[in-house]
C-alpha positions as CSV (number, residue, x, y, z in Angstrom):
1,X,166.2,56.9,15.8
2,X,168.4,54.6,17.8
3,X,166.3,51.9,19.9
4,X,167.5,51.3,23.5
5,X,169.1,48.2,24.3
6,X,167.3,47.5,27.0
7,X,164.3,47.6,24.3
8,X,165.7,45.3,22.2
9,X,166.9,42.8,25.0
10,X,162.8,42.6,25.9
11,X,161.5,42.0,22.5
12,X,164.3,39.3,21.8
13,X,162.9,37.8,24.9
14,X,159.6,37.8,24.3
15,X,160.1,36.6,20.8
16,X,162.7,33.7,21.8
17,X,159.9,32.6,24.8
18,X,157.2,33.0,21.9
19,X,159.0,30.5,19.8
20,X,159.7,27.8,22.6
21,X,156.2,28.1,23.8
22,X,155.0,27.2,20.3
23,X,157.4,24.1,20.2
24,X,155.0,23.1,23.2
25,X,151.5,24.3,22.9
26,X,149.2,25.3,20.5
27,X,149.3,29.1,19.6
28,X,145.5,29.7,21.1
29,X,147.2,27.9,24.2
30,X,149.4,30.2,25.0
31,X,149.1,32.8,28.0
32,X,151.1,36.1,28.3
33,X,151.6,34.8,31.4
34,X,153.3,31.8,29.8
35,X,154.9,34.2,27.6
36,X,156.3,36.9,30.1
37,X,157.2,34.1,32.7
38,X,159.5,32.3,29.8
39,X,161.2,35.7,28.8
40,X,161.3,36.6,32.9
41,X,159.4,39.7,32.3
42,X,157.0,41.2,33.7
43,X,153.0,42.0,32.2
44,X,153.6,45.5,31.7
45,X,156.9,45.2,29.5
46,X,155.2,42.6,27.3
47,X,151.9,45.7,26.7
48,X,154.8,48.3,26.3
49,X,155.9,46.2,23.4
C-alpha cells in the first residue's frame, strides 16, 4: 500500500514542528495549537494523523 504524498508531507510537518517546539518548551507545554500552527496545518489534519 503506497501512502499519498500529500500524507506524508503532513506528518513530516507535524513531526518537524514537534521537534522545534521541544527545542522551546517543555513537552507537557506544548498545544496542538502550537503544533498545527508551526506545521501550518489545520486541527483536523493533525487528528487524521
Amino acid at each position: 500500500m503506497k501512502v499519498d504524498c500529500r500524507v506524508r508531507k503532513s506528518k513530516e510537518a507535524l513531526k518537524t514542528a514537534l521537534i522545534q517546539l521541544m527545542k522551546e518548551k517543555d513537552l507537557q507545554q506544548i498545544t496542538i495549537t502550537d503544533i498545527v500552527k508551526v506545521a501550518d496545518l489545520n486541527r483536523g489534519t493533525f487528528y487524521k494523523h
